[in-house]
py3Dmol code that shows the C-alpha trace and the ligand (Angstrom):
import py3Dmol

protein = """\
ATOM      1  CA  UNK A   1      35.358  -8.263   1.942  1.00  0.00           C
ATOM      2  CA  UNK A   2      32.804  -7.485   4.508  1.00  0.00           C
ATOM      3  CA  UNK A   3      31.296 -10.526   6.446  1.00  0.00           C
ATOM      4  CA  UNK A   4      28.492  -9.826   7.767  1.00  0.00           C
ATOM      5  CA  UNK A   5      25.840 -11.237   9.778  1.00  0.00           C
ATOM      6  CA  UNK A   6      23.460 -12.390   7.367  1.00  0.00           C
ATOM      7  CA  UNK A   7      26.236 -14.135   5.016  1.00  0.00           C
ATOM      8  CA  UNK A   8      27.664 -15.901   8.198  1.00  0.00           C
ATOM      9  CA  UNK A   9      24.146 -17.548   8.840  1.00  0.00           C
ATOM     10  CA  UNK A  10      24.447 -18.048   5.091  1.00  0.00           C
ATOM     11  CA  UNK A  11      28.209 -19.941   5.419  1.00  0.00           C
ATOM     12  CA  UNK A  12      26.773 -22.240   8.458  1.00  0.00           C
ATOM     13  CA  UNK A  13      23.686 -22.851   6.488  1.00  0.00           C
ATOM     14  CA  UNK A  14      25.654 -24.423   2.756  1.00  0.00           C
ATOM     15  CA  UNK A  15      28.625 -25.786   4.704  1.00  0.00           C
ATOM     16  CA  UNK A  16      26.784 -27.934   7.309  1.00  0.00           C
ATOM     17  CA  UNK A  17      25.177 -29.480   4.329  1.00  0.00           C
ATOM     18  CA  UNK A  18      26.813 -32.692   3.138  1.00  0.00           C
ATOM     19  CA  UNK A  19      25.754 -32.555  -0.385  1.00  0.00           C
ATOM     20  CA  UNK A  20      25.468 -28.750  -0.802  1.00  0.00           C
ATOM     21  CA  UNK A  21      24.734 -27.335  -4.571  1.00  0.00           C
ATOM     22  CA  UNK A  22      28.724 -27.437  -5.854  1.00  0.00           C
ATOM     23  CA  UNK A  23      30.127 -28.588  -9.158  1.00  0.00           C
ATOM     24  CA  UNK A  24      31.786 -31.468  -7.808  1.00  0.00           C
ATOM     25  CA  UNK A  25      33.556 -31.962 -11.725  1.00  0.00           C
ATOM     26  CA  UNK A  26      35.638 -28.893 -10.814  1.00  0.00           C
ATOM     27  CA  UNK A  27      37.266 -30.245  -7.724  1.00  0.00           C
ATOM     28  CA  UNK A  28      41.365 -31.103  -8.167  1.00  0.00           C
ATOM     29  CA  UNK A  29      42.099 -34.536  -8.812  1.00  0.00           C
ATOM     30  CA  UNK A  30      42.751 -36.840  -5.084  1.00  0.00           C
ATOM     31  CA  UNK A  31      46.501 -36.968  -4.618  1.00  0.00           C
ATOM     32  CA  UNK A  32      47.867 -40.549  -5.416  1.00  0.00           C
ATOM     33  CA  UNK A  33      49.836 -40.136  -1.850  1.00  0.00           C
ATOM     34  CA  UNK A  34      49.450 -43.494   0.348  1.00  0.00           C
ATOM     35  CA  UNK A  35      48.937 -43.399   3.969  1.00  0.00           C
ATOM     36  CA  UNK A  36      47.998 -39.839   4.160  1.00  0.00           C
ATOM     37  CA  UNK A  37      47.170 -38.376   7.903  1.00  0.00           C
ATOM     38  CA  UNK A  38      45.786 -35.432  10.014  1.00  0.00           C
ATOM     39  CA  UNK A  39      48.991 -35.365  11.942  1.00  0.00           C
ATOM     40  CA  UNK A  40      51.638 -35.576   8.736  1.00  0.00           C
ATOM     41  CA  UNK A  41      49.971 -34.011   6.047  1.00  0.00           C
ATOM     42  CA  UNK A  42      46.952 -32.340   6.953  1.00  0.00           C
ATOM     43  CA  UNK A  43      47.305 -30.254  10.326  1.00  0.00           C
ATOM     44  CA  UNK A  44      50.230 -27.941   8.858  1.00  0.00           C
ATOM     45  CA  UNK A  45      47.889 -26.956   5.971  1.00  0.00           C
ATOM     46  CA  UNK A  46      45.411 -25.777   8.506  1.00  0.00           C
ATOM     47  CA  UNK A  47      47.770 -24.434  10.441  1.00  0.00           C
ATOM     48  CA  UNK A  48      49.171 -22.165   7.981  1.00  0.00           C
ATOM     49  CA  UNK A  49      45.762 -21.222   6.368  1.00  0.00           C
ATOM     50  CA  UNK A  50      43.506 -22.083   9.654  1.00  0.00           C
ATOM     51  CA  UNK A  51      44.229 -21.969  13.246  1.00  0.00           C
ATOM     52  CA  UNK A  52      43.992 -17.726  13.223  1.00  0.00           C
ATOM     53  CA  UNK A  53      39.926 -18.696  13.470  1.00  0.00           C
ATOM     54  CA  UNK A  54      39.997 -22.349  13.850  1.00  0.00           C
ATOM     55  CA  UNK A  55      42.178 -22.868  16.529  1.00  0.00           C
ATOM     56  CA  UNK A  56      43.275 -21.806  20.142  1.00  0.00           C
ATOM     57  CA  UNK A  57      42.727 -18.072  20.071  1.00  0.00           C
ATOM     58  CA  UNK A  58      39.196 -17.959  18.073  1.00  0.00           C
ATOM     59  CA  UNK A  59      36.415 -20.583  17.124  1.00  0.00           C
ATOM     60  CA  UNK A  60      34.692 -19.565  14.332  1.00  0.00           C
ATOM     61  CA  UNK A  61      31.196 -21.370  13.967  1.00  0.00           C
ATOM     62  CA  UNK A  62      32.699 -23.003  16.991  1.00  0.00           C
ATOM     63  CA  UNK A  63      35.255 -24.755  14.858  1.00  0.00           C
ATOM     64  CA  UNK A  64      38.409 -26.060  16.170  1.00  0.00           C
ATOM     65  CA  UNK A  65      40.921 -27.530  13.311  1.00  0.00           C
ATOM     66  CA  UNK A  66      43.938 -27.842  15.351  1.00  0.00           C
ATOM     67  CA  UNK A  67      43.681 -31.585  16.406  1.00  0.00           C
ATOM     68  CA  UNK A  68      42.793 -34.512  14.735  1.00  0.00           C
ATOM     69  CA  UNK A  69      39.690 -34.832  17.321  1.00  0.00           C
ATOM     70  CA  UNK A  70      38.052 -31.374  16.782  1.00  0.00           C
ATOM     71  CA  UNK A  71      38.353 -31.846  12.755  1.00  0.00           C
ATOM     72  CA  UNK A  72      36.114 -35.020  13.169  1.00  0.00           C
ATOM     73  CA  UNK A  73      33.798 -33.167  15.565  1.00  0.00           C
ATOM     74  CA  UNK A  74      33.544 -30.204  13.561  1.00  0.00           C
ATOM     75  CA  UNK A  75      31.889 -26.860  13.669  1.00  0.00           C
ATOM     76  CA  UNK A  76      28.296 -25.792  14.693  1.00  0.00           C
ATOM     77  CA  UNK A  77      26.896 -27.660  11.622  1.00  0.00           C
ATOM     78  CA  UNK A  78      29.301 -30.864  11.708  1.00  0.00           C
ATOM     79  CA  UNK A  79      31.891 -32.018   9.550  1.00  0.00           C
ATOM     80  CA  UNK A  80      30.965 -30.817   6.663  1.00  0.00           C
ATOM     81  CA  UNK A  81      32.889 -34.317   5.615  1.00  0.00           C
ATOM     82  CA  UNK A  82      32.288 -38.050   5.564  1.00  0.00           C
ATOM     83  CA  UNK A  83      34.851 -40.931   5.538  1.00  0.00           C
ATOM     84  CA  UNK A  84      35.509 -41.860   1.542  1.00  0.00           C
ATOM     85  CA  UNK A  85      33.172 -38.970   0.197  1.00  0.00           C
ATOM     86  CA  UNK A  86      35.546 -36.028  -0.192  1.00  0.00           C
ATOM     87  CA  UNK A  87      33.377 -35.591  -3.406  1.00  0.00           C
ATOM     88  CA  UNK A  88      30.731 -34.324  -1.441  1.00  0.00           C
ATOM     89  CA  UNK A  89      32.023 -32.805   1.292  1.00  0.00           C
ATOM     90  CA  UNK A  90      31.604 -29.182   1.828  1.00  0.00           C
ATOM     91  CA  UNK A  91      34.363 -28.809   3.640  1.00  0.00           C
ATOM     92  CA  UNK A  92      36.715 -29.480   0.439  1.00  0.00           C
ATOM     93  CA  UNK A  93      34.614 -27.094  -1.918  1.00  0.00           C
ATOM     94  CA  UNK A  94      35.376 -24.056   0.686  1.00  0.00           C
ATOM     95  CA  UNK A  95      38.834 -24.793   0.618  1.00  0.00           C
ATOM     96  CA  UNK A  96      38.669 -25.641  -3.779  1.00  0.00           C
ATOM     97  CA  UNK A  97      36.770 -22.233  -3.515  1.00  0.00           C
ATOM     98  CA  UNK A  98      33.889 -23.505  -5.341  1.00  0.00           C
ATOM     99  CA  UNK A  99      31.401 -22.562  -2.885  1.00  0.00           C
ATOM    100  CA  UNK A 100      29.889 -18.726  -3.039  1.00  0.00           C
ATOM    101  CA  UNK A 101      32.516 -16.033  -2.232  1.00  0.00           C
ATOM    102  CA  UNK A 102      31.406 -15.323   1.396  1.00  0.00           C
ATOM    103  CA  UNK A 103      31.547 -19.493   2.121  1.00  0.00           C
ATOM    104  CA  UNK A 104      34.946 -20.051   1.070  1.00  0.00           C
ATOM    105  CA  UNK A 105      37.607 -20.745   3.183  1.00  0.00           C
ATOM    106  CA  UNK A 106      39.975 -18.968   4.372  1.00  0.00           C
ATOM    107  CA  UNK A 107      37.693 -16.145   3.581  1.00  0.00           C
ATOM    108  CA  UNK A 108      38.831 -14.038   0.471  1.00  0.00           C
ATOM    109  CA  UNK A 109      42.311 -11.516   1.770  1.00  0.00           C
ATOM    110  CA  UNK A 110      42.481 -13.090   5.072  1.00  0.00           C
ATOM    111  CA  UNK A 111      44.683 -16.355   5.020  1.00  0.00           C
ATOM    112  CA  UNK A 112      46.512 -18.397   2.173  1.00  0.00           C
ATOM    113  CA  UNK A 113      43.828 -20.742   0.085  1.00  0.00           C
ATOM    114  CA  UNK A 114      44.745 -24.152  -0.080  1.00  0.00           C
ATOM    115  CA  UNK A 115      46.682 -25.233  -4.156  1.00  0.00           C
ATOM    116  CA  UNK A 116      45.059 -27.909  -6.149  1.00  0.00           C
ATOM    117  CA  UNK A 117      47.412 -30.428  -4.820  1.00  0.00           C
ATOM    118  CA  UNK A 118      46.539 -29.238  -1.365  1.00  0.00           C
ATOM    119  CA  UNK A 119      42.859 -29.803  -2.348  1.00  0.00           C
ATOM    120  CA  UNK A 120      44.020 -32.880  -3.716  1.00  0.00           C
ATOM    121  CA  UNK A 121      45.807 -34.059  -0.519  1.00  0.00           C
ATOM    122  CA  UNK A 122      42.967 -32.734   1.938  1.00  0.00           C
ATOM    123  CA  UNK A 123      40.658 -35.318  -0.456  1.00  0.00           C
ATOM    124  CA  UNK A 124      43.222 -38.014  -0.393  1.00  0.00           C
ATOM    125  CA  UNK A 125      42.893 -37.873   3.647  1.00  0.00           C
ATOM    126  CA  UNK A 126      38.841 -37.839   3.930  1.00  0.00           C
ATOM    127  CA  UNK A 127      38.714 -40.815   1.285  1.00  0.00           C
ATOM    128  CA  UNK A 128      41.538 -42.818   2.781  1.00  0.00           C
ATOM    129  CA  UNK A 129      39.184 -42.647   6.085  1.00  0.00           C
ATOM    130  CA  UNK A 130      40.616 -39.766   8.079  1.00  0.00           C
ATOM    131  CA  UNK A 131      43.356 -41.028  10.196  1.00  0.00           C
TER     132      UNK A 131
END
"""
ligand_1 = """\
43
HEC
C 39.996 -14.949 9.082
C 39.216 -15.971 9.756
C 39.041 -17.330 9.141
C 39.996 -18.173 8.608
C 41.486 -17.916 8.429
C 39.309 -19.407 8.301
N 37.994 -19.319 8.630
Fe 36.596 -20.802 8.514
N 35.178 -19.558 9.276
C 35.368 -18.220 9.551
C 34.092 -17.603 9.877
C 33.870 -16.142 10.239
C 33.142 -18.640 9.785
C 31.622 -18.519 9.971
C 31.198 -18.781 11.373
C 29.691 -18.751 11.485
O 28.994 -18.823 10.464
O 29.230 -18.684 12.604
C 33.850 -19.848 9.423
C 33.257 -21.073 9.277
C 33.902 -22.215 8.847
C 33.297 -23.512 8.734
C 31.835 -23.852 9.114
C 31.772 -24.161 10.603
C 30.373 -24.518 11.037
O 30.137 -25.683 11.410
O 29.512 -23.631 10.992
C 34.246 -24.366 8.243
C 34.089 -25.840 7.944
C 35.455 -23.589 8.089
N 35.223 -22.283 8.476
C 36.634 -24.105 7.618
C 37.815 -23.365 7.487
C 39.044 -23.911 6.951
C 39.236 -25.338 6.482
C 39.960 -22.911 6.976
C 41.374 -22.935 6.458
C 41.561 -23.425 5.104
C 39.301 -21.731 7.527
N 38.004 -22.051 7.815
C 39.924 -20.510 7.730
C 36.568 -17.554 9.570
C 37.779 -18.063 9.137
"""
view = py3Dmol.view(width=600, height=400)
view.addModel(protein, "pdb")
view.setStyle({"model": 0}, {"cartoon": {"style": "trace"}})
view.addModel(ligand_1, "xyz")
view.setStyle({"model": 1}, {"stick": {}})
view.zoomTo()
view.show()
């Protein structure tokens, strides 16, 4: 896949958005998992599938997933989440893969996609209030 220039505006653009045009019926079901968190659960997701472009080394759309206070600050176009709204978020459909092919994340060949459960999990954090 070829990113280019015009479909990167395009990514910024839907996934700054907090109620972008997703089917929100085909997102996993939120894991039942109690007391999930950023450090526990949800930073070695990113880190595996993540920190090549979100981390130290690069910021893509000035995005920074690699501590709990980034994640919150987001990107050049926010979030793309909101505390007990994982339904909405953006940020979840890129990772469920149920935005437009260049929007997804990671992008198609170049880093593991989150499972369902991971999905699951990821919602499970943003609706349990992002700790
Ligand atoms: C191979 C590189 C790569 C990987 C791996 C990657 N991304 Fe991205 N990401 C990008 C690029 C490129 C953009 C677009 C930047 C732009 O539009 O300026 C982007 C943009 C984003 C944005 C929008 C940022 C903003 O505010 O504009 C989010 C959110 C995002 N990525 C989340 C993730 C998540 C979550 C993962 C891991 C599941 C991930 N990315 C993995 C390359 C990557």
């Amino acid at each position: 896949m070829s990113l280019k220039i015009a479909s990167a505006v395009c990514l910024s653009a839907v996934l700054g958005v907090s109620a972008a045009d997703f089917d929100a019926g085909k997102l996993p079901p939120v894991a039942a998992k109690q007391g999930v968190t950023y450090e526990k659960d949800i930073k070695p997701l990113f880190e595996r599938s993540c920190f090549k472009c979100h981390g130290a080394e690069k910021q893509k759309g000035k995005l920074r997933l690699d501590s709990l206070e980034a994640t919150l600050k987001g990107g050049s176009n926010g979030a793309g989440f909101e505390k007990g709204a994982s339904a909405k978020s953006t940020f979840v459909a890129s990772v469920a893969r149920l935005l437009a092919d260049d929007e997804n994340m990671p992008p198609e060949g170049k880093g593991k996609p989150f499972t369902a459960e991971e999905v699951g999990l990821l919602r499970a954090w943003i609706d349990q209030g992002t700790k």
